[in-house]
N, C-alpha and C positions, 0 to 999 in steps of 0.2 A: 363524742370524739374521745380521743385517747389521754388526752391532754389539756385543762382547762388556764396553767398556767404557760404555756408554752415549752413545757419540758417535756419531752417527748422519751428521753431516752430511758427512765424510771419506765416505763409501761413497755416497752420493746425488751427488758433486763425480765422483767417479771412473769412475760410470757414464754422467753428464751429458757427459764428458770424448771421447766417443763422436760427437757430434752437432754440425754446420758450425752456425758462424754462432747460437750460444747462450748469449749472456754471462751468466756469473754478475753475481747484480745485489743491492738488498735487496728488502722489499716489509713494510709496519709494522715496519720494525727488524730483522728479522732476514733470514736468508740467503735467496736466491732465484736460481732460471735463468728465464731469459724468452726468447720465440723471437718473434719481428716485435714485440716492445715488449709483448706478452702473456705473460700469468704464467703458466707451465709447473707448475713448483713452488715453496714453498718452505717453510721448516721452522716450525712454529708455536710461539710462544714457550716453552710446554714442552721443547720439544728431542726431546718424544720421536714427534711428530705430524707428518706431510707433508700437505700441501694439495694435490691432486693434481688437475688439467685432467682432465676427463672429458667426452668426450661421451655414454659409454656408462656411466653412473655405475649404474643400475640393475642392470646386468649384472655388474658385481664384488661390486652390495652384495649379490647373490645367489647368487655363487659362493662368496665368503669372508666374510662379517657379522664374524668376529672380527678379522680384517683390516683391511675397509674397511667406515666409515660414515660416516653425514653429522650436523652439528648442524641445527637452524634455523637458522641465521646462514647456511647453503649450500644452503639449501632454492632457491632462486629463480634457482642460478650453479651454472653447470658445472664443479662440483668435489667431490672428494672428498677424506674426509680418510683417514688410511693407519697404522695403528699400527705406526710402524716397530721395535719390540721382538715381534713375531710373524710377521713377516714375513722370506722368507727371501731371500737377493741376487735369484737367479735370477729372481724373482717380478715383485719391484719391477722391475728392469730391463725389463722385459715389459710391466706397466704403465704405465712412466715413456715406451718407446718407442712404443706404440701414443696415448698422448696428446702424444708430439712428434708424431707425423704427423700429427695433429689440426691443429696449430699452425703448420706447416711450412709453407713458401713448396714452389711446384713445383722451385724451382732448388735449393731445401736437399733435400728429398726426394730429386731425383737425384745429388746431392754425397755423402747418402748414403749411398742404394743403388749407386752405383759407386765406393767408399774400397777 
């Protein structure tokens, strides 16, 4: 898992740390990265929850349900949320990267795909 003491938000910083032009930011009080002024991720006031940019939300809540799922409050917004205490690095970074691309200018895409 991502997180052995329950801080979760160190390993989400680290992997974000990967991707042009992402500033860490907040979004309701707590931590967040946003990519063109759009909310990528960020941590949900539990600490133990990521709100995750999807456009293929169907697709993960069907590979992994213990992993990823949604409340009503995301029924209507392309996001998911992400239990990040079941969840292993490798995983999330897979997820977190195919919803940066989602997000991503053509010019961040190539900056990139050419680092």
């Amino acid at each position: 898992m991502i997180a052995k003491n329950g801080n979760y938000w160190p390993a989400v910083r680290d992997i974000m740390a990967e991707f042009p032009q992402t500033p860490e930011s907040t979004s309701y009080g707590t931590p967040a990265f946003k990519v063109n002024k759009k909310l990528l991720v960020r941590l949900k006031e539990d600490g133990q929850t990521l709100v995750l940019h999807s456009d293929d939300r169907d697709v993960l809540l069907k590979k992994d349900p213990s992993v990823f799922f949604f409340t009503e409050h995301y029924a209507n917004y392309p996001f998911v949320l992400v239990r990040l205490h079941k969840i292993p690095k490798g995983k999330l970074r897979a997820a977190i990267i195919q919803s940066w691309k989602e997000l991503a200018s053509r010019k961040q895409l190539d900056a990139y795909m050419n680092k």
